[in-house]
C-alpha positions in Angstrom: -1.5 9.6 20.3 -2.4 5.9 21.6 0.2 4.2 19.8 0.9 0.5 19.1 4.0 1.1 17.1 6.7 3.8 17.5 9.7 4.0 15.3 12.8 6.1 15.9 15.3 7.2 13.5 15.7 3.9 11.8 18.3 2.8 9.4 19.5 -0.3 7.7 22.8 -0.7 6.0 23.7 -3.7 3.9 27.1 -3.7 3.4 28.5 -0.3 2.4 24.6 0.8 1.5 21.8 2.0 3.4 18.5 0.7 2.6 16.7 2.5 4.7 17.8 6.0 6.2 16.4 7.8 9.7 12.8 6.3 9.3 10.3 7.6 12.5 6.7 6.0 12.3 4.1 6.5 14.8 0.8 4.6 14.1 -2.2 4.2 16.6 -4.1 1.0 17.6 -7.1 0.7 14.9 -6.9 1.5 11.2 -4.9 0.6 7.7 -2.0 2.5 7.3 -0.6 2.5 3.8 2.9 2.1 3.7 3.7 3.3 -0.2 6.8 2.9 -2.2 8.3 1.8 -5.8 9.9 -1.7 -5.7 13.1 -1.1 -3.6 11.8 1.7 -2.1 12.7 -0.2 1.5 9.4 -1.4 2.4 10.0 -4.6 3.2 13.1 -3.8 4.9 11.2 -1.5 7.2 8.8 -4.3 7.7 10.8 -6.7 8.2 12.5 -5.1 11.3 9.7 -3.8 12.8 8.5 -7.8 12.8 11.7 -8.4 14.6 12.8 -10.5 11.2 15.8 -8.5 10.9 17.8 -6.4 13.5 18.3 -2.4 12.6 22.1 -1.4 12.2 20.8 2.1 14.0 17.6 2.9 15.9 14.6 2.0 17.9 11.1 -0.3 17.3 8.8 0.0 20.5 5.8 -2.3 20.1 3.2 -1.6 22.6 5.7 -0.5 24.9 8.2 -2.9 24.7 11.4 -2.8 22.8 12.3 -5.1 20.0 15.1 -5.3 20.9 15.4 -5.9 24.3 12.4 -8.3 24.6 12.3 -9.4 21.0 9.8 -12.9 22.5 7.5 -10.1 23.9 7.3 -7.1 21.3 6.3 -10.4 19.0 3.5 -11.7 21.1 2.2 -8.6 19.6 2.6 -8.8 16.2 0.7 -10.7 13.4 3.1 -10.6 9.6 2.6 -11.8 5.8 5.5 -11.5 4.3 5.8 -10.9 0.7 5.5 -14.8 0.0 3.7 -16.3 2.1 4.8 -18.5 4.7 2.8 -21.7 3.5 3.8 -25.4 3.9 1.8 -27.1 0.5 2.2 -30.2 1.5 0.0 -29.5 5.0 -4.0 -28.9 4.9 -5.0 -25.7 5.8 -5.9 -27.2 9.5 -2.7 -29.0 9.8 -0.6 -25.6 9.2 -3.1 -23.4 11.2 -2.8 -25.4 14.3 1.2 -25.7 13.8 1.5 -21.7 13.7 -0.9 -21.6 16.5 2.0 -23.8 18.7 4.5 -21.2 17.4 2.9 -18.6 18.4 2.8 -19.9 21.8 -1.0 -20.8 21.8 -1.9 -23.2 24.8 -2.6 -26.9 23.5 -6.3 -26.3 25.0 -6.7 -23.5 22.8 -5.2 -24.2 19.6 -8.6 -25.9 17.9 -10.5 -22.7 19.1 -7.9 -20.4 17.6 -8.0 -22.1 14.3 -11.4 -22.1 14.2 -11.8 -18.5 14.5 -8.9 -17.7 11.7 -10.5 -20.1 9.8 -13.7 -18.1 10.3 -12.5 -14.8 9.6 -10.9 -15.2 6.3 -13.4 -17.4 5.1 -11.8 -20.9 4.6 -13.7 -23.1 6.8 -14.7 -25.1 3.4 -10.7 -25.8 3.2 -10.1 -27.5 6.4 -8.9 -30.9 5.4 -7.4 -29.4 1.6 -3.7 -29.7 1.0 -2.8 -25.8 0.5 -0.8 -26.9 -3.0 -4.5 -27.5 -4.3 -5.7 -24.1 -3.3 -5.9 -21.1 -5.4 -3.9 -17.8 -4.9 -6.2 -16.0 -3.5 -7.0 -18.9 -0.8 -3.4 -19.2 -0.3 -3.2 -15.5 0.8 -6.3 -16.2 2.8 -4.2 -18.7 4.8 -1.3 -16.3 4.9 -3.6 -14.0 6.4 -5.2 -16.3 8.8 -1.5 -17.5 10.1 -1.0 -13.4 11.1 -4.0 -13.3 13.1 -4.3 -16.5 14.5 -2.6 -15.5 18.5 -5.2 -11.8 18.0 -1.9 -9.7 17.6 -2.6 -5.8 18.5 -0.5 -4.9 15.1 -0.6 -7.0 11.6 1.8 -6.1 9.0 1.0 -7.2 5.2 3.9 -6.8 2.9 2.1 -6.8 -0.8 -0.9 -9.4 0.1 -2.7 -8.2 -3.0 0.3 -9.2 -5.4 0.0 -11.8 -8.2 -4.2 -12.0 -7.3 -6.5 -11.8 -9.7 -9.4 -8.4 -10.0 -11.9 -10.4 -7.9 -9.0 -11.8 -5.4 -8.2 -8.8 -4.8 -11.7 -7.1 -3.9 -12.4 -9.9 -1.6 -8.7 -9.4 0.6 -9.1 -5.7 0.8 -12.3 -6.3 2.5 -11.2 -9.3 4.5 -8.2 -6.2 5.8 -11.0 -3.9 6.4 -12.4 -6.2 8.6 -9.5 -6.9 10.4 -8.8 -3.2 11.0 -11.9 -2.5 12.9 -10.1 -4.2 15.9 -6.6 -3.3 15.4 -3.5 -1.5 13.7 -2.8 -3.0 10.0 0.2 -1.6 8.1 -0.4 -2.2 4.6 2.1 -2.0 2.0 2.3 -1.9 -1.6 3.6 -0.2 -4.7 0.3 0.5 -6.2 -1.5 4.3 -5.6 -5.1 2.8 -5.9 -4.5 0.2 -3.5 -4.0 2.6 -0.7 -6.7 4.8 -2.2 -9.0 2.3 -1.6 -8.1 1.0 1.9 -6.2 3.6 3.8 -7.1 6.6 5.6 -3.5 7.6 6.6 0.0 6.9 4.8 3.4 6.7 4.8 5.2 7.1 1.7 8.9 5.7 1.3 11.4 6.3 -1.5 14.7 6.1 -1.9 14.9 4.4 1.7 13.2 7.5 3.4 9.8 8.7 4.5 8.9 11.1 1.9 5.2 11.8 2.9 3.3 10.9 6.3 -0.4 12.5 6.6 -3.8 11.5 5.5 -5.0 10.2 2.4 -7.1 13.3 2.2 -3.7 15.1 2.0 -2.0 13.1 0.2 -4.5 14.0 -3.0 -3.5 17.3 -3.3 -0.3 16.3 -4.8 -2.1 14.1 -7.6 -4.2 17.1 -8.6 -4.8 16.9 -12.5 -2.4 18.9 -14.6 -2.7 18.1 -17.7 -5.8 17.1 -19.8 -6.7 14.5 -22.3 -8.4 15.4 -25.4 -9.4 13.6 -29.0 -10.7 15.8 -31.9 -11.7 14.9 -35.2 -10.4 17.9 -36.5 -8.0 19.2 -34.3 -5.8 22.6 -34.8 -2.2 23.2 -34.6 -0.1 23.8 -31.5 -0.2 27.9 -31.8 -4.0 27.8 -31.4 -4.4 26.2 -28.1 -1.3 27.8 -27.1 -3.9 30.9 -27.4 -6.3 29.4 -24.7 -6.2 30.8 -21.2 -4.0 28.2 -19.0 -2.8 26.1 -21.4 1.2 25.9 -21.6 2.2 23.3 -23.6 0.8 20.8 -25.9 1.8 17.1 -26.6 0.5 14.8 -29.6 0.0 11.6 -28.9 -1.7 10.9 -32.1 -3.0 12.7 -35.1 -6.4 13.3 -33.4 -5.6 12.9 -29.3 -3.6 15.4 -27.3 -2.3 16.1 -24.1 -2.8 19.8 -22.9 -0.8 21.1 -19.9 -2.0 23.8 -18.2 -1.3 26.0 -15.0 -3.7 24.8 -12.4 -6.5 26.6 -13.4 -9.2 23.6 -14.0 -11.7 26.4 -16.0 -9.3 25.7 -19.0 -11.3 22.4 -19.8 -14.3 24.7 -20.2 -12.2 26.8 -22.2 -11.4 24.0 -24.6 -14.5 22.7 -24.9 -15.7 26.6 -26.2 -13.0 26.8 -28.8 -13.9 23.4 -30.0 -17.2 24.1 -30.8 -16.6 28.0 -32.3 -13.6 26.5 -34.4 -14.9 23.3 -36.1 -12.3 21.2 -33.9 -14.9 18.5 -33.3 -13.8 17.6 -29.9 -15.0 14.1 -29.2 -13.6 13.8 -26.0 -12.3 15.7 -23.2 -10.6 13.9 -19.6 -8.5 15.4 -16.7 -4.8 13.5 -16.7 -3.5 12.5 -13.0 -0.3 12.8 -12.3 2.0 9.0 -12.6 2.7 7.5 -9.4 6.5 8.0 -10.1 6.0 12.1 -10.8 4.1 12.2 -7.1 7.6 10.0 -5.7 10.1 12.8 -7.4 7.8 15.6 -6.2 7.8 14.2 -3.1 11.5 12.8 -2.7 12.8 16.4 -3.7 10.3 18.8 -1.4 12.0 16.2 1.8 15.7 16.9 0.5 15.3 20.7 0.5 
Protein backbone atom coordinates (compact mmCIF):
# COMPACT_ATOMS: atom_id res chain seq x y z
CA UNK A 1 0.00 0.00 0.00
CA UNK A 2 0.55 3.81 -0.86
CA UNK A 3 0.85 4.98 2.55
CA UNK A 4 0.86 8.51 4.06
CA UNK A 5 1.29 7.33 7.61
CA UNK A 6 3.14 4.27 8.95
CA UNK A 7 3.39 3.42 12.62
CA UNK A 8 5.73 1.00 14.24
CA UNK A 9 5.36 -0.66 17.48
CA UNK A 10 4.42 2.48 19.36
CA UNK A 11 4.24 2.97 23.07
CA UNK A 12 3.75 5.72 25.60
CA UNK A 13 4.51 5.48 29.19
CA UNK A 14 3.53 8.13 31.65
CA UNK A 15 5.33 7.55 34.62
CA UNK A 16 5.30 3.99 35.69
CA UNK A 17 2.13 3.35 33.16
CA UNK A 18 1.83 2.77 29.64
CA UNK A 19 -0.84 4.46 27.85
CA UNK A 20 -0.43 3.10 24.83
CA UNK A 21 1.39 -0.41 24.18
CA UNK A 22 3.18 -1.71 20.61
CA UNK A 23 0.58 0.26 18.31
CA UNK A 24 1.44 -0.37 14.24
CA UNK A 25 -0.94 1.69 11.85
CA UNK A 26 -0.65 1.75 8.29
CA UNK A 27 -3.19 4.04 6.48
CA UNK A 28 -3.12 5.07 2.68
CA UNK A 29 -3.47 8.61 1.12
CA UNK A 30 -7.44 9.15 0.58
CA UNK A 31 -10.20 7.97 2.92
CA UNK A 32 -11.68 8.30 6.76
CA UNK A 33 -10.14 5.94 8.95
CA UNK A 34 -12.00 5.47 12.14
CA UNK A 35 -9.90 5.43 15.01
CA UNK A 36 -12.44 3.81 17.82
CA UNK A 37 -12.03 3.55 21.53
CA UNK A 38 -13.79 4.14 25.09
CA UNK A 39 -12.64 7.33 26.89
CA UNK A 40 -9.04 6.46 27.87
CA UNK A 41 -8.80 4.03 25.46
CA UNK A 42 -5.35 6.04 24.27
CA UNK A 43 -6.67 7.77 21.34
CA UNK A 44 -5.60 10.97 21.86
CA UNK A 45 -2.30 9.81 22.99
CA UNK A 46 -1.88 8.04 19.72
CA UNK A 47 -2.89 11.15 18.01
CA UNK A 48 -1.18 13.27 19.67
CA UNK A 49 2.26 11.67 18.76
CA UNK A 50 1.57 10.95 15.43
CA UNK A 51 0.97 15.03 15.20
CA UNK A 52 4.44 15.35 16.55
CA UNK A 53 2.57 16.94 19.92
CA UNK A 54 4.14 14.57 22.03
CA UNK A 55 7.35 12.42 21.60
CA UNK A 56 6.86 8.28 21.92
CA UNK A 57 8.92 6.79 24.88
CA UNK A 58 9.33 3.62 22.19
CA UNK A 59 8.83 3.49 18.48
CA UNK A 60 8.56 4.92 15.02
CA UNK A 61 5.91 7.70 13.10
CA UNK A 62 6.95 7.95 9.28
CA UNK A 63 4.78 10.61 7.63
CA UNK A 64 5.06 10.54 3.97
CA UNK A 65 8.41 9.26 4.24
CA UNK A 66 9.86 11.23 6.70
CA UNK A 67 10.39 10.53 10.33
CA UNK A 68 8.95 12.46 13.13
CA UNK A 69 11.34 12.36 14.75
CA UNK A 70 14.26 13.13 12.93
CA UNK A 71 12.62 15.95 10.88
CA UNK A 72 9.76 16.76 13.16
CA UNK A 73 9.43 20.68 10.91
CA UNK A 74 9.05 18.37 7.86
CA UNK A 75 6.80 15.24 8.79
CA UNK A 76 4.48 18.50 10.07
CA UNK A 77 4.42 20.33 6.79
CA UNK A 78 2.35 17.37 6.27
CA UNK A 79 -0.04 17.23 8.68
CA UNK A 80 -3.35 19.08 9.30
CA UNK A 81 -4.80 18.39 13.48
CA UNK A 82 -8.03 19.34 15.72
CA UNK A 83 -7.43 18.53 18.80
CA UNK A 84 -9.98 17.57 21.26
CA UNK A 85 -10.64 21.33 22.06
CA UNK A 86 -10.09 23.27 19.53
CA UNK A 87 -7.35 25.49 19.19
CA UNK A 88 -9.38 28.87 18.94
CA UNK A 89 -8.36 32.38 20.07
CA UNK A 90 -12.24 34.09 20.94
CA UNK A 91 -11.13 37.15 21.10
CA UNK A 92 -9.77 37.12 17.14
CA UNK A 93 -12.41 37.05 14.03
CA UNK A 94 -12.44 34.15 12.17
CA UNK A 95 -10.09 36.01 9.46
CA UNK A 96 -7.74 37.40 11.99
CA UNK A 97 -7.08 33.69 13.39
CA UNK A 98 -7.14 32.03 9.90
CA UNK A 99 -4.47 34.20 8.49
CA UNK A 100 -2.32 33.90 11.95
CA UNK A 101 -2.30 29.83 11.54
CA UNK A 102 -1.67 30.37 8.00
CA UNK A 103 1.90 32.29 9.16
CA UNK A 104 2.40 29.22 11.48
CA UNK A 105 2.07 26.98 9.14
CA UNK A 106 4.74 28.55 7.11
CA UNK A 107 2.35 29.98 4.35
CA UNK A 108 4.19 32.74 2.25
CA UNK A 109 2.88 36.37 3.13
CA UNK A 110 1.63 36.40 -0.75
CA UNK A 111 -0.35 33.57 -0.14
CA UNK A 112 -1.90 33.80 3.10
CA UNK A 113 -5.30 35.75 1.91
CA UNK A 114 -5.70 33.03 -0.86
CA UNK A 115 -5.25 30.23 1.72
CA UNK A 116 -7.86 31.64 3.96
CA UNK A 117 -10.08 32.21 1.45
CA UNK A 118 -10.20 28.71 0.43
CA UNK A 119 -10.53 27.29 4.24
CA UNK A 120 -12.99 29.69 4.60
CA UNK A 121 -14.66 28.26 1.43
CA UNK A 122 -14.50 24.71 2.29
CA UNK A 123 -16.10 24.66 5.66
CA UNK A 124 -18.54 27.06 4.82
CA UNK A 125 -17.76 30.28 6.96
CA UNK A 126 -17.22 32.91 4.54
CA UNK A 127 -20.38 34.74 6.20
CA UNK A 128 -18.06 34.81 9.48
CA UNK A 129 -15.16 36.72 8.19
CA UNK A 130 -15.03 39.73 10.28
CA UNK A 131 -17.11 37.73 13.53
CA UNK A 132 -15.24 37.47 16.81
CA UNK A 133 -15.16 33.41 17.24
CA UNK A 134 -16.61 34.00 21.05
CA UNK A 135 -19.88 34.98 19.19
CA UNK A 136 -19.97 31.91 17.05
CA UNK A 137 -21.85 28.85 17.74
CA UNK A 138 -20.29 25.33 18.48
CA UNK A 139 -20.66 23.95 15.52
CA UNK A 140 -19.03 27.19 13.67
CA UNK A 141 -16.36 26.97 16.11
CA UNK A 142 -15.51 23.36 15.00
CA UNK A 143 -15.87 24.69 11.54
CA UNK A 144 -12.96 27.01 12.27
CA UNK A 145 -11.07 24.28 14.01
CA UNK A 146 -11.43 22.43 10.92
CA UNK A 147 -10.47 25.15 8.60
CA UNK A 148 -7.08 25.91 10.81
CA UNK A 149 -6.12 21.87 9.90
CA UNK A 150 -6.56 22.37 6.36
CA UNK A 151 -5.49 25.66 5.74
CA UNK A 152 -1.37 24.71 4.45
CA UNK A 153 -3.51 21.44 2.08
CA UNK A 154 -1.80 18.88 4.51
CA UNK A 155 -1.61 15.18 2.79
CA UNK A 156 -2.94 13.69 6.39
CA UNK A 157 -5.76 15.53 8.85
CA UNK A 158 -6.26 14.11 12.17
CA UNK A 159 -9.66 14.99 14.15
CA UNK A 160 -9.65 13.92 17.70
CA UNK A 161 -13.62 13.92 18.69
CA UNK A 162 -14.78 16.97 16.23
CA UNK A 163 -18.35 15.78 16.59
CA UNK A 164 -18.22 16.14 20.58
CA UNK A 165 -20.58 18.56 22.49
CA UNK A 166 -22.45 19.43 18.76
CA UNK A 167 -25.83 19.41 18.52
CA UNK A 168 -27.93 16.40 15.89
CA UNK A 169 -27.87 18.92 13.00
CA UNK A 170 -23.99 20.09 13.90
CA UNK A 171 -23.14 17.01 13.62
CA UNK A 172 -24.71 15.96 10.10
CA UNK A 173 -23.30 19.03 8.63
CA UNK A 174 -19.27 18.16 9.98
CA UNK A 175 -19.51 14.56 8.91
CA UNK A 176 -20.17 15.76 5.59
CA UNK A 177 -17.82 18.72 5.55
CA UNK A 178 -15.05 15.38 6.60
CA UNK A 179 -16.44 13.50 3.66
CA UNK A 180 -15.54 16.16 1.60
CA UNK A 181 -12.31 16.57 2.81
CA UNK A 182 -11.39 12.88 2.38
CA UNK A 183 -11.95 12.74 -1.28
CA UNK A 184 -8.47 14.48 -1.48
CA UNK A 185 -6.69 13.06 1.29
CA UNK A 186 -6.08 10.71 4.43
CA UNK A 187 -8.48 11.75 7.53
CA UNK A 188 -8.07 9.79 10.81
CA UNK A 189 -11.13 10.18 12.67
CA UNK A 190 -11.59 9.38 16.19
CA UNK A 191 -14.24 8.98 18.53
CA UNK A 192 -15.87 6.87 21.20
CA UNK A 193 -19.17 6.55 19.48
CA UNK A 194 -19.93 3.15 17.14
CA UNK A 195 -22.44 5.09 14.79
CA UNK A 196 -20.07 7.74 14.22
CA UNK A 197 -17.63 5.50 12.44
CA UNK A 198 -20.63 3.66 10.96
CA UNK A 199 -21.48 6.45 9.18
CA UNK A 200 -18.17 7.89 7.87
CA UNK A 201 -15.59 5.19 7.69
CA UNK A 202 -14.90 2.57 5.45
CA UNK A 203 -11.87 1.08 7.43
CA UNK A 204 -11.02 1.18 11.35
CA UNK A 205 -8.86 0.87 14.00
CA UNK A 206 -10.10 -0.07 17.23
CA UNK A 207 -8.11 0.81 20.50
CA UNK A 208 -8.66 -0.42 24.10
CA UNK A 209 -6.89 -0.68 26.84
CA UNK A 210 -3.93 1.20 24.97
CA UNK A 211 -3.71 -1.42 22.18
CA UNK A 212 -5.12 -2.06 18.65
CA UNK A 213 -7.80 -4.48 19.25
CA UNK A 214 -9.34 -4.62 15.70
CA UNK A 215 -7.83 -3.11 12.23
CA UNK A 216 -10.00 -4.18 8.98
CA UNK A 217 -13.00 -2.73 7.26
CA UNK A 218 -16.15 -1.61 8.49
CA UNK A 219 -17.71 -4.39 6.52
CA UNK A 220 -15.75 -6.61 8.93
CA UNK A 221 -15.99 -5.00 11.71
CA UNK A 222 -20.08 -5.84 11.62
CA UNK A 223 -19.76 -9.29 12.07
CA UNK A 224 -18.95 -8.87 15.57
CA UNK A 225 -22.13 -6.60 16.35
CA UNK A 226 -24.31 -9.34 14.86
CA UNK A 227 -27.71 -9.39 16.93
CA UNK A 228 -27.90 -11.94 19.75
CA UNK A 229 -30.45 -11.32 21.50
CA UNK A 230 -34.03 -10.03 20.72
CA UNK A 231 -36.42 -7.59 21.98
CA UNK A 232 -40.00 -8.41 22.47
CA UNK A 233 -43.31 -6.81 24.27
CA UNK A 234 -46.45 -9.01 24.65
CA UNK A 235 -49.61 -8.31 26.10
CA UNK A 236 -49.88 -11.49 27.54
CA UNK A 237 -46.72 -12.94 27.78
CA UNK A 238 -45.80 -16.70 29.09
CA UNK A 239 -43.40 -17.76 31.73
CA UNK A 240 -39.72 -18.38 31.25
CA UNK A 241 -40.10 -22.43 30.71
CA UNK A 242 -42.15 -21.78 27.54
CA UNK A 243 -39.87 -19.87 25.46
CA UNK A 244 -37.16 -21.80 26.89
CA UNK A 245 -39.10 -24.56 24.66
CA UNK A 246 -38.45 -22.49 21.33
CA UNK A 247 -35.74 -23.66 18.98
CA UNK A 248 -32.59 -21.20 19.69
CA UNK A 249 -33.61 -19.45 22.52
CA UNK A 250 -31.20 -19.90 25.67
CA UNK A 251 -32.12 -17.61 28.11
CA UNK A 252 -34.67 -15.14 28.89
CA UNK A 253 -34.50 -11.73 30.68
CA UNK A 254 -37.56 -9.49 32.02
CA UNK A 255 -37.25 -6.20 31.69
CA UNK A 256 -40.85 -5.49 32.49
CA UNK A 257 -43.99 -7.34 33.10
CA UNK A 258 -44.83 -7.29 29.27
CA UNK A 259 -41.13 -6.66 27.42
CA UNK A 260 -38.40 -9.27 27.29
CA UNK A 261 -35.15 -9.93 26.19
CA UNK A 262 -34.59 -13.34 24.42
CA UNK A 263 -31.09 -14.68 23.90
CA UNK A 264 -30.59 -17.10 21.48
CA UNK A 265 -27.65 -19.08 19.64
CA UNK A 266 -27.21 -17.38 16.35
CA UNK A 267 -29.78 -18.78 14.52
CA UNK A 268 -31.85 -15.50 13.43
CA UNK A 269 -35.04 -18.02 12.26
CA UNK A 270 -35.81 -18.01 16.08
CA UNK A 271 -37.67 -14.51 15.60
CA UNK A 272 -39.89 -16.35 13.19
CA UNK A 273 -40.16 -18.93 15.69
CA UNK A 274 -41.48 -16.44 18.32
CA UNK A 275 -43.63 -14.73 16.26
CA UNK A 276 -45.54 -18.51 15.60
CA UNK A 277 -45.78 -19.35 19.21
CA UNK A 278 -47.18 -15.88 19.83
CA UNK A 279 -49.93 -16.21 17.66
CA UNK A 280 -50.81 -20.28 18.46
CA UNK A 281 -50.55 -19.33 22.35
CA UNK A 282 -52.55 -16.15 22.96
CA UNK A 283 -49.19 -14.28 23.91
CA UNK A 284 -50.27 -11.24 21.94
CA UNK A 285 -46.88 -10.23 20.80
CA UNK A 286 -47.03 -6.50 20.03
CA UNK A 287 -43.65 -6.14 19.17
CA UNK A 288 -40.74 -8.00 18.04
CA UNK A 289 -36.80 -6.22 17.39
CA UNK A 290 -33.22 -7.69 16.92
CA UNK A 291 -30.92 -6.39 20.06
CA UNK A 292 -27.13 -5.26 18.93
CA UNK A 293 -24.58 -5.99 20.83
CA UNK A 294 -23.33 -2.60 23.41
CA UNK A 295 -20.34 -0.94 22.16
CA UNK A 296 -18.50 -2.09 25.40
CA UNK A 297 -19.43 -6.14 24.84
CA UNK A 298 -17.76 -5.61 21.04
CA UNK A 299 -14.45 -3.82 23.18
CA UNK A 300 -14.28 -7.10 25.68
CA UNK A 301 -14.87 -9.42 22.73
CA UNK A 302 -12.40 -7.78 21.06
CA UNK A 303 -9.71 -6.92 23.76
CA UNK A 304 -9.78 -10.72 24.86
CA UNK A 305 -9.64 -12.54 21.09
CA UNK A 306 -6.01 -10.02 20.84
CA UNK A 307 -4.69 -11.30 24.40
CA UNK A 308 -5.06 -15.02 23.42
Amino acid sequence: MDSILTVNHLSHRYSANWAIRDINLEIGRKGIIGLLGSNGAGKSTTMNIICGVLNQTEGKVVIDGIDMRESPEEAKKRIGFLPQSPPLYMDLTVDEYLEYCAYLRGISSGDVKKAVGAAKERVGVMHFSNRLIRNLSGGYRQRVGIAQAVIHEPKLVVLDEPTNGLDPNQIIEVRALIKEIATERAVIFSTHILTEVQVLCKEIKMIEEGRIVFSDTMDAFNNYIEPHSILVRMENPPEEQALLQIEGVSRVDFLTERQLRIYFNGDQEVAARIIEASVQKGWHLLEIGFDKSSLDEIFAQLSSKSKK
